[in-house]
C-alpha positions as a Markdown table, in Angstrom:
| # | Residue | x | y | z |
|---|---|---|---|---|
| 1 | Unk | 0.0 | 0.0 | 0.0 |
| 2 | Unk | 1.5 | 3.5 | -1.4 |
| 3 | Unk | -0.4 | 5.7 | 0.8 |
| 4 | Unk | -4.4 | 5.9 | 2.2 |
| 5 | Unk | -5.5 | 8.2 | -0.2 |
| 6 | Unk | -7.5 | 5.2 | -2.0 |
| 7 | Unk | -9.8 | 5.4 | 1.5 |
| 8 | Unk | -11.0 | 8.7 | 0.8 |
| 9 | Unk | -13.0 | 8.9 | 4.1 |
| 10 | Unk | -10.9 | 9.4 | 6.7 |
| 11 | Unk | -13.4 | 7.5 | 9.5 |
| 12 | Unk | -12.6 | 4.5 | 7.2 |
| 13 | Unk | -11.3 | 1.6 | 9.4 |
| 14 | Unk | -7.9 | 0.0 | 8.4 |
| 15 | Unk | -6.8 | -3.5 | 8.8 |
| 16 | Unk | -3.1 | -5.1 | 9.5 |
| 17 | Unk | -2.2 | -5.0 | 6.3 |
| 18 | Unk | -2.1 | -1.1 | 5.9 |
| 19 | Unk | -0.9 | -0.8 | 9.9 |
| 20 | Unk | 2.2 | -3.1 | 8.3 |
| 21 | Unk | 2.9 | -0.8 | 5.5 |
| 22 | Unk | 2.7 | 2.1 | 7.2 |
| 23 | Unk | 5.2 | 1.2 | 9.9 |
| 24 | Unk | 7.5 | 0.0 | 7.0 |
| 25 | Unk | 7.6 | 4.4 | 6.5 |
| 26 | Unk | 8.5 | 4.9 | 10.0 |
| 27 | Unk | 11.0 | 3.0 | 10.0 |
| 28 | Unk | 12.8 | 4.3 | 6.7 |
| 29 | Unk | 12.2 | 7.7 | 8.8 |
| 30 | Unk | 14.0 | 6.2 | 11.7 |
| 31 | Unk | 16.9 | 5.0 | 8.9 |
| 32 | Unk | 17.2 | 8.5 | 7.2 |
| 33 | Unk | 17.1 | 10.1 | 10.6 |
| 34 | Unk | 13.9 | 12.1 | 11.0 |
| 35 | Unk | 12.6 | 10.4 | 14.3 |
| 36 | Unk | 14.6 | 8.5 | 17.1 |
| 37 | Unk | 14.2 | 5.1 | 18.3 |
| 38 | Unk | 11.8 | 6.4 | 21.2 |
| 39 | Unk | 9.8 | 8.4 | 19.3 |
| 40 | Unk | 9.3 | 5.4 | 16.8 |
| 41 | Unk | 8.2 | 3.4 | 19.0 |
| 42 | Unk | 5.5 | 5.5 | 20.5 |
| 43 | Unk | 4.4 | 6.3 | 16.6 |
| 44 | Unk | 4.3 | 2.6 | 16.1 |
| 45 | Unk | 2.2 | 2.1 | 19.2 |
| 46 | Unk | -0.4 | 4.8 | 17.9 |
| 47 | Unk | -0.1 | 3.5 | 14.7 |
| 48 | Unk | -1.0 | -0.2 | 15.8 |
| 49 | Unk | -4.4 | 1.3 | 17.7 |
| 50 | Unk | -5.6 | 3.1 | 14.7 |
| 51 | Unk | -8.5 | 2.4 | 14.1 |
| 52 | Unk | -9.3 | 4.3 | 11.4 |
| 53 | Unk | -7.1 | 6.6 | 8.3 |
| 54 | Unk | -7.0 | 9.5 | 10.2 |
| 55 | Unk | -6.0 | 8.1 | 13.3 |
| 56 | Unk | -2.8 | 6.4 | 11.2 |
| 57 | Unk | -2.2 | 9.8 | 9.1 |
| 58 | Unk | -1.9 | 11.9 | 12.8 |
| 59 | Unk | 1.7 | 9.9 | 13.0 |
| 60 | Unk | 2.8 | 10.1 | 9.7 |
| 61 | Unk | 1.0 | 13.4 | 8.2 |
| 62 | Unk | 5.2 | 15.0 | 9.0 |
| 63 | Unk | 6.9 | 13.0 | 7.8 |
| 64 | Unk | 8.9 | 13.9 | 4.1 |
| 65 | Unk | 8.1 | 10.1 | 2.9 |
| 66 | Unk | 4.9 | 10.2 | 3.8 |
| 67 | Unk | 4.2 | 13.6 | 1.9 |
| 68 | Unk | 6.8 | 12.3 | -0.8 |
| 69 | Unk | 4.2 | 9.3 | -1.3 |
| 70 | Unk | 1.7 | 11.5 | -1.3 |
| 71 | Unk | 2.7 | 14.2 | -3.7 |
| 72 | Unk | 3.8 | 11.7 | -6.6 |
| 73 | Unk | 0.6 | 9.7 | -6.4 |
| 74 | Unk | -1.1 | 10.4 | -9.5 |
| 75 | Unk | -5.1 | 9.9 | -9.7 |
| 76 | Unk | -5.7 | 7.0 | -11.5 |
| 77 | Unk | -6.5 | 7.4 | -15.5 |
| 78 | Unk | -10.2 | 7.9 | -16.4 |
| 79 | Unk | -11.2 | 5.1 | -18.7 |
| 80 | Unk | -14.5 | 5.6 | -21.4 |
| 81 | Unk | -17.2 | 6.4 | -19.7 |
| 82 | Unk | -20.1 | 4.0 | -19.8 |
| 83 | Unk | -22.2 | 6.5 | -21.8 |
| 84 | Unk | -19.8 | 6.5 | -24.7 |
| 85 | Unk | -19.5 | 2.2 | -24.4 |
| 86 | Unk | -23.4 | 2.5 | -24.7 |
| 87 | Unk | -23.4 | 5.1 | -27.4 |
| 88 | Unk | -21.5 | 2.9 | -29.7 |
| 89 | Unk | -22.8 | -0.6 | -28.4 |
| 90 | Unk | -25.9 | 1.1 | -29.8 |
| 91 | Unk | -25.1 | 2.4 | -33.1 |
| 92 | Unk | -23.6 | -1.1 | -34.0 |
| 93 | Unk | -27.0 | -2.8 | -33.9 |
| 94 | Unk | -28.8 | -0.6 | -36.6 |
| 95 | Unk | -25.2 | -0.2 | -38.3 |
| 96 | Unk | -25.2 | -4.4 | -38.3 |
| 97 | Unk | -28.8 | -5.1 | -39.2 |
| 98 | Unk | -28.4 | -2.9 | -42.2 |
| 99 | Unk | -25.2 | -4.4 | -43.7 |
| 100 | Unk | -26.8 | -8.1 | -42.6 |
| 101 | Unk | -29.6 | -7.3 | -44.8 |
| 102 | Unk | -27.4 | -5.5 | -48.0 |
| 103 | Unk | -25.4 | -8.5 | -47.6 |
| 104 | Unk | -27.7 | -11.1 | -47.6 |
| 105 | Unk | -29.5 | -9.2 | -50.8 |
| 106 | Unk | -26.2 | -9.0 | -52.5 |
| 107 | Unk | -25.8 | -12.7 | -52.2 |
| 108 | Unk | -29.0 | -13.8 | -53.3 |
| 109 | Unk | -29.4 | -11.4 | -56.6 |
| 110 | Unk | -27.8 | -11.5 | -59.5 |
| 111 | Unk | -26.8 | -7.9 | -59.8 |
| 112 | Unk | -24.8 | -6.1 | -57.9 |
| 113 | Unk | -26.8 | -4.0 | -55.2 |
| 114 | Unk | -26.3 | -0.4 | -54.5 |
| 115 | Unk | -24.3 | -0.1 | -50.9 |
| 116 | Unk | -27.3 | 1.5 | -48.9 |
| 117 | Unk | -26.4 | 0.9 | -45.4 |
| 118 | Unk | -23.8 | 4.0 | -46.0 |
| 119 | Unk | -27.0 | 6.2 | -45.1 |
| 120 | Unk | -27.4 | 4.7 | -42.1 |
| 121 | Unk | -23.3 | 4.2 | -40.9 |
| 122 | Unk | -22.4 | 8.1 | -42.3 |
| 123 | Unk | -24.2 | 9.7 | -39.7 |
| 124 | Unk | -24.1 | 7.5 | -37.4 |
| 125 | Unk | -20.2 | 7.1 | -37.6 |
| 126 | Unk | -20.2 | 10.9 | -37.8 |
| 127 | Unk | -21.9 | 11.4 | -34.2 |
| 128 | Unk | -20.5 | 8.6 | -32.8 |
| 129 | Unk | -16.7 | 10.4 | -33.6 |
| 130 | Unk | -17.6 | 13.7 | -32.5 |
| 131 | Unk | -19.4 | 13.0 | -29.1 |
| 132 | Unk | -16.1 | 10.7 | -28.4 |
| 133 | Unk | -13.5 | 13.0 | -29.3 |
| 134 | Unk | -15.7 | 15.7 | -27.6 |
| 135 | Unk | -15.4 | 13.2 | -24.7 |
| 136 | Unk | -11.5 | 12.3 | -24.9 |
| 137 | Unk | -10.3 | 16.0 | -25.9 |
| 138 | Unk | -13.0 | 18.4 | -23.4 |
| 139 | Unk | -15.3 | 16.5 | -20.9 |
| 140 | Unk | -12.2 | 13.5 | -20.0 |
| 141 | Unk | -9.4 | 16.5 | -19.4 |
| 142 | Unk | -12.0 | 18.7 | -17.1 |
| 143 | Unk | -12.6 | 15.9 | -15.0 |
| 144 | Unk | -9.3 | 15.1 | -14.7 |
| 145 | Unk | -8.7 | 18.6 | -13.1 |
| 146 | Unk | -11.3 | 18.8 | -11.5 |
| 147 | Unk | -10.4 | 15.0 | -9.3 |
| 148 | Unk | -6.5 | 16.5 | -8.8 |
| 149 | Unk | -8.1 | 19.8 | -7.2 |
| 150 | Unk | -10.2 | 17.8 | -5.1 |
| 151 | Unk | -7.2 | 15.4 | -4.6 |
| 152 | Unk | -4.8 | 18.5 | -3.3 |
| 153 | Unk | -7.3 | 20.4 | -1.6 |
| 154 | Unk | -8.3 | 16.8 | 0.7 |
| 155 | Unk | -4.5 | 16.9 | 1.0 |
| 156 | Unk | -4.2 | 20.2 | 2.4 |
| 157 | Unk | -7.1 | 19.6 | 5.1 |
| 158 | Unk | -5.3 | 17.0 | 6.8 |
């Protein structure tokens, strides 16, 4: 575990397995000389009664690993939104029932059949582009600040 920003909350309980972690940080702070041996120990006794994040961030929240952890964690990328999965899952019924259909007629005649399902995919295609780029280059990139803001402004409150 890099740090307990993935709890959010800070009344979030924690378990051994962060407690571990985070007492592998006080003792690199002991090793790089930031705290002493006593003052480890009574960090390590507060830190193996938390309970919850913020009662394991009060004994690290000064420490320059801790805040170095902190700092270089990047929110994690925003992947397609579920809107735009949707969008496309649903232009490729219409998009498929068309060029089923112009394909089956193409087989079945002798002459060759005018491509018609291009009326149907052209604007189709077209919309489907522009709301995902509109996604990818505008609403993806706003979000993005808007989660770091929120990220360094929860920072700065504790």
């Amino acid at each position: 575990m890099s740090s307990l920003e993935r709890f959010g909350d800070r009344s979030m309980r924690i378990g051994n397995p962060e407690r571990g972690a985070l007492t592998e940080i006080l003792r690199s702070a002991v090793d790089q000389g930031y705290i002493d041996l006593d003052e480890y120990e009574k960090r390590v006794d507060v830190l193996l009664a938390a309970q919850t994040v913020g009662d394991a961030e009060a004994v690290l929240a000064d420490l320059p690993a801790y805040q170095r952890i902190l700092d270089s964690q990047e929110p994690e990328k925003l992947g397609a939104p579920d809107w735009i999965k949707w969008m496309w899952f649903g232009f490729s019924i219409p998009i498929g029932i068309n060029l089923g259909v112009w394909a089956v007629v193409e087989l079945f005649t002798e002459n060759s059949v005018y491509f018609w399902p291009i009326w149907v995919m052209v604007p189709l295609l077209v919309v489907g582009i522009a709301l995902t780029g509109a996604e990818r280059a505008i609403m993806r990139p706003a979000e993005e600040r808007k989660r770091k803001e929120r990220m360094r402004r929860k920072r700065n409150q504790h």
